[in-house]
C-alpha positions as CSV (number, residue, x, y, z in Angstrom):
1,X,0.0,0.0,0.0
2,X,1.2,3.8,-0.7
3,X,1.4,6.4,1.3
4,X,0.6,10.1,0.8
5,X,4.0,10.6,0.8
6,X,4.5,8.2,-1.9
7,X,1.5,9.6,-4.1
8,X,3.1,12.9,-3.2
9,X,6.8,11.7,-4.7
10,X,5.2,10.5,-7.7
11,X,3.3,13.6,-8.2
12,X,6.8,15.4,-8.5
13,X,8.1,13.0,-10.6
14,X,5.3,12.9,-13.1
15,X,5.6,16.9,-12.4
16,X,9.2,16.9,-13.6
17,X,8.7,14.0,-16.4
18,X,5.9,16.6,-17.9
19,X,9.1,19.4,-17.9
20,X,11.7,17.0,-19.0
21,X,9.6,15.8,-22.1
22,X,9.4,18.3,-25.5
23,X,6.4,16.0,-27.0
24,X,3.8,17.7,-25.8
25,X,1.3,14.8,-25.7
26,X,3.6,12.3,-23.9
27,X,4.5,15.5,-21.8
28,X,0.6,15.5,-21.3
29,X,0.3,12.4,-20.0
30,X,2.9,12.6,-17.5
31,X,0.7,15.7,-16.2
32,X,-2.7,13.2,-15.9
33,X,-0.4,10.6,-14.0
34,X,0.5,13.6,-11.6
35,X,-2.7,14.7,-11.4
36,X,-4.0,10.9,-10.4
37,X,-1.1,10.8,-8.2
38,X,-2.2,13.9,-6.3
39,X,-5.6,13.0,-5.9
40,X,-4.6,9.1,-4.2
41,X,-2.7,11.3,-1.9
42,X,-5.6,13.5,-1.4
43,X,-8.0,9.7,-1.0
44,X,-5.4,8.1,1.1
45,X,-6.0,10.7,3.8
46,X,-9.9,11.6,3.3
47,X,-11.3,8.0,2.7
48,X,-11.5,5.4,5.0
49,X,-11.8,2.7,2.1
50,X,-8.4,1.5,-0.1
51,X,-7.0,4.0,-2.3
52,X,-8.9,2.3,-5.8
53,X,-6.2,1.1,-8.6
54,X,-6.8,2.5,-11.9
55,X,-6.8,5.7,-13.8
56,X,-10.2,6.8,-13.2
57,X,-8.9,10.7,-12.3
58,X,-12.8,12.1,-12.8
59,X,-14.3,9.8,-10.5
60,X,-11.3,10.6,-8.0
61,X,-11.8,13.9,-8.6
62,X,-16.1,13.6,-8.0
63,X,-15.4,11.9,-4.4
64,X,-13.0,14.6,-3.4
65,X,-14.8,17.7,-4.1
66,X,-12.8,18.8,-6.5
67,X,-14.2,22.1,-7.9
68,X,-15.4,22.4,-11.0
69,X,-12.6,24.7,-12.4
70,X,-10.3,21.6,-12.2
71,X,-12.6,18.9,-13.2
72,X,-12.3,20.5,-17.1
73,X,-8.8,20.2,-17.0
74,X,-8.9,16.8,-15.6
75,X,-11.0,15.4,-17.7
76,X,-9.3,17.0,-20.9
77,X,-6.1,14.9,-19.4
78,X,-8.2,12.0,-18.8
79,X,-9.3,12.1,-22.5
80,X,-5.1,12.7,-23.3
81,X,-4.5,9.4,-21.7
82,X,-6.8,7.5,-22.5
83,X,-6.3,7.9,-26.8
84,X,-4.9,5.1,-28.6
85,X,-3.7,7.8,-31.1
86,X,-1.9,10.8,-29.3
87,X,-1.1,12.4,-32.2
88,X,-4.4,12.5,-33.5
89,X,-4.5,16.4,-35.8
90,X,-8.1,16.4,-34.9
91,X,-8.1,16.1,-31.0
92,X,-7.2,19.3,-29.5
93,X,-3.9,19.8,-27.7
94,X,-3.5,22.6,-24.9
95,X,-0.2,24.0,-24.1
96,X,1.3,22.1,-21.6
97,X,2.9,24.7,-19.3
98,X,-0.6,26.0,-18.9
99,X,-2.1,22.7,-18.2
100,X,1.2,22.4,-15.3
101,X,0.0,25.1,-14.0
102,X,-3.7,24.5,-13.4
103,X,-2.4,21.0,-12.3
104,X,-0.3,22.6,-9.7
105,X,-2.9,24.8,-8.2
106,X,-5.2,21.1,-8.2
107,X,-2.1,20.4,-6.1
108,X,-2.3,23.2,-4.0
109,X,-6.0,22.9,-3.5
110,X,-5.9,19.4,-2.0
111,X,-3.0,19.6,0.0
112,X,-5.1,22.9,1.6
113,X,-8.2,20.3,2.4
114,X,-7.0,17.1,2.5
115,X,-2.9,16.7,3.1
């Protein structure tokens, strides 16, 4: 089992994996694994069941609270991760450093509430 401090190292890894990669859409789903990351930690302490496996960041995001603002972003990065075909012309890509951003103020956000 993982701790919050382990969801919280992985977060910065992913975090640093999304800076450390010039493809954009591998760089974006480095972003949705740090995003899923910070939202186990964000279970691990609020829930008294098992942190779930999976990648199911919306659902995560539903039994935390997680205000709408963030549950666009997380949802476009849920879509990222989930395509077969990344590089897809006709799915829209955002530009990472924003998306970093509004993932870090997710980060911030939970770890006000929850960590």
């Amino acid at each position: 089992t993982m701790s919050t401090n382990d969801w919280e190292e992985m977060y910065n890894n992913s975090i640093q994996a999304s800076r450390d990669n010039t493809i954009d859409q591998k760089a974006l789903k480095e972003l949705h694994l740090a995003v899923e990351a910070i939202l186990k930690a964000g279970l691990s302490e609020h829930s008294q069941y098992p942190v779930p496996d999976g990648h199911d960041t919306p659902t995560y995001a539903k039994r935390l609270d997680v205000p709408k603002e963030f549950r666009q972003t997380i949802s476009y990065l849920e879509a990222v991760y989930r395509r077969r075909y990344p590089n897809d012309p006709k799915f829209p890509t955002r530009d990472q450093a924003e998306i970093r951003s509004e993932v870090q103020d997710l980060r911030d956000w939970i770890a006000k509430r929850y960590l």
